[in-house]
C-alpha positions in Angstrom: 9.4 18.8 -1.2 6.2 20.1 0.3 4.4 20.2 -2.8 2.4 17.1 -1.3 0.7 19.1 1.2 -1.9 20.4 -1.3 -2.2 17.4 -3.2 -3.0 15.2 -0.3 -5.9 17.4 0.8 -8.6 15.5 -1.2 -10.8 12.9 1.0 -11.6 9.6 0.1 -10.4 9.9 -3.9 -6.8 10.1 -3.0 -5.0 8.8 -6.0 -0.9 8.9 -6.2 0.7 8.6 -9.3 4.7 7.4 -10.1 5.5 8.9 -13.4 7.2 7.1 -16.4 10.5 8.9 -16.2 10.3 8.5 -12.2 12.3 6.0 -9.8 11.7 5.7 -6.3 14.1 4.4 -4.0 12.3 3.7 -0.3 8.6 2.5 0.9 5.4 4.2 -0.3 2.4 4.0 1.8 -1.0 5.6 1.2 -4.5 5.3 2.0 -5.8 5.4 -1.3 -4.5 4.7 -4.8 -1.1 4.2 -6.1 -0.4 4.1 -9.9 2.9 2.5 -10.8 4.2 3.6 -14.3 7.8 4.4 -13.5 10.4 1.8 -11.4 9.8 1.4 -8.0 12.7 -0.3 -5.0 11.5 -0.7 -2.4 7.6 -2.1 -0.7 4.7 -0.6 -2.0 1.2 -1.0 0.6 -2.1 1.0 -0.7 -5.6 0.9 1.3 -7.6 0.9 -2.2 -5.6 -0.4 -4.8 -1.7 -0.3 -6.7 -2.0 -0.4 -10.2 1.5 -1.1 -11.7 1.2 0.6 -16.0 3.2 -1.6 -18.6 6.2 0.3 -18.3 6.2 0.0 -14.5 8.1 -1.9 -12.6 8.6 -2.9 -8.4 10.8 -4.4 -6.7 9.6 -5.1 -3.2 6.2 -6.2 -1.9 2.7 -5.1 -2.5 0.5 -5.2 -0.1 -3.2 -3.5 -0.9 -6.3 -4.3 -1.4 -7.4 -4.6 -5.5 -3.6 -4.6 -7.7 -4.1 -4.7 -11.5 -0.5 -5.2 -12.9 0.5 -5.2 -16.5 4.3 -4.4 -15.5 7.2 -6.6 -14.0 7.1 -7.1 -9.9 9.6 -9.0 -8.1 8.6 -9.5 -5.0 5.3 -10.8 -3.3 2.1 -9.3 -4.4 -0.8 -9.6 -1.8 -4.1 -8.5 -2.5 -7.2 -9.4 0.0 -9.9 -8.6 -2.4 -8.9 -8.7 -6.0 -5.6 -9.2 -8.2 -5.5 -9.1 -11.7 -3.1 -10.6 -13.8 -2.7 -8.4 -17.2 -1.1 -10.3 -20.4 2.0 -8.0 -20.2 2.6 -8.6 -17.1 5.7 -10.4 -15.4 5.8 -11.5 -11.5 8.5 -13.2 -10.0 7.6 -14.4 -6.4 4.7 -15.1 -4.1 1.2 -14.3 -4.7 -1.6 -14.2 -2.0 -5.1 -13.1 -3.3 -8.6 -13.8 -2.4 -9.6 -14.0 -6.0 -7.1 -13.6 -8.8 -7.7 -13.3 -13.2 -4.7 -14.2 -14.7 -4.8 -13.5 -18.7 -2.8 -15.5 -20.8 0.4 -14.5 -22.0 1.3 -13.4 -18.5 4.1 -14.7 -16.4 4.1 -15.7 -13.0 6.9 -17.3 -11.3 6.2 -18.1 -7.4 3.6 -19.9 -5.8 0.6 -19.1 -5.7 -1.7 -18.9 -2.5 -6.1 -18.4 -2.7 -8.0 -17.2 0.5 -8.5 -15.2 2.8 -6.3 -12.2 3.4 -5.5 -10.2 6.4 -3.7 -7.4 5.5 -3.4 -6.1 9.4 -0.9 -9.0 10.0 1.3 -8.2 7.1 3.1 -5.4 8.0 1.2 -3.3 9.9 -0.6 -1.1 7.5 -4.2 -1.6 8.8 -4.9 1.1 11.7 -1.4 2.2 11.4 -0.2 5.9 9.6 -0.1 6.6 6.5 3.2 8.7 5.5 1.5 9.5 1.7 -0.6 12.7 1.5 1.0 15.1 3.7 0.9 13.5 6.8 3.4 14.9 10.0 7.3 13.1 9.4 9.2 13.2 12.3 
């Protein structure tokens, strides 16, 4: 359980990774990256990016800044710089992005909404803590 302590000790490159075999039951908040390539319940907000693998899957919300996703998401995905869409991939629910590439053979049912994004209303992320990377619990 305190194996994070040393991982999160790396500045600005922090990258966090969900493992094939892994599931995740709760929120994950970082600063940094998020890779998604196991199953995922619960909300999911990143600083940098979430990348969900093809084998991934979330249910919740994403909230980040750049999302690539080639896996299935139900939930809302918002992204205020960039999402991309990946032919594999399968979103069910509400998408808010700045810009957005969606490749065909994708699936996305929800509406979709293009602008600008303010992630600091969403949930409190911006300026609040991050509990990914060894930061203190309780």
């Amino acid at each position: 359980m305190a194996r994070s302590d040393q991982a999160g000790s790396g500045g600005n490159t922090d990258m966090s990774i969900i493992g094939p075999r892994m599931k995740v039951v709760g929120d994950l908040t970082t600063e940094g990256t998020i890779r998604i390539e196991g199953h995922v319940q619960g909300d999911v907000e990143a600083g940098k990016a979430v990348v969900v693998g093809k084998e991934g899957e979330i249910q919740g919300d994403i909230r980040t800044q750049d999302s690539v996703v080639s896996g299935r998401v139900r939930g809302s995905v918002t992204a205020a710089s960039r999402l991309e869409v990946q032919a594999t991939a399968q979103i069910d629910g509400e998408v808010h992005a700045r810009r957005l590439q969606l490749e065909e053979g994708a699936l996305l049912n929800g509406t979709i909404r293009m602008g600008e994004v303010d992630l600091s209303s969403q949930g409190g992320k911006a300026g609040g803590a991050s509990s990914a990377g060894g930061s203190s619990g309780s």
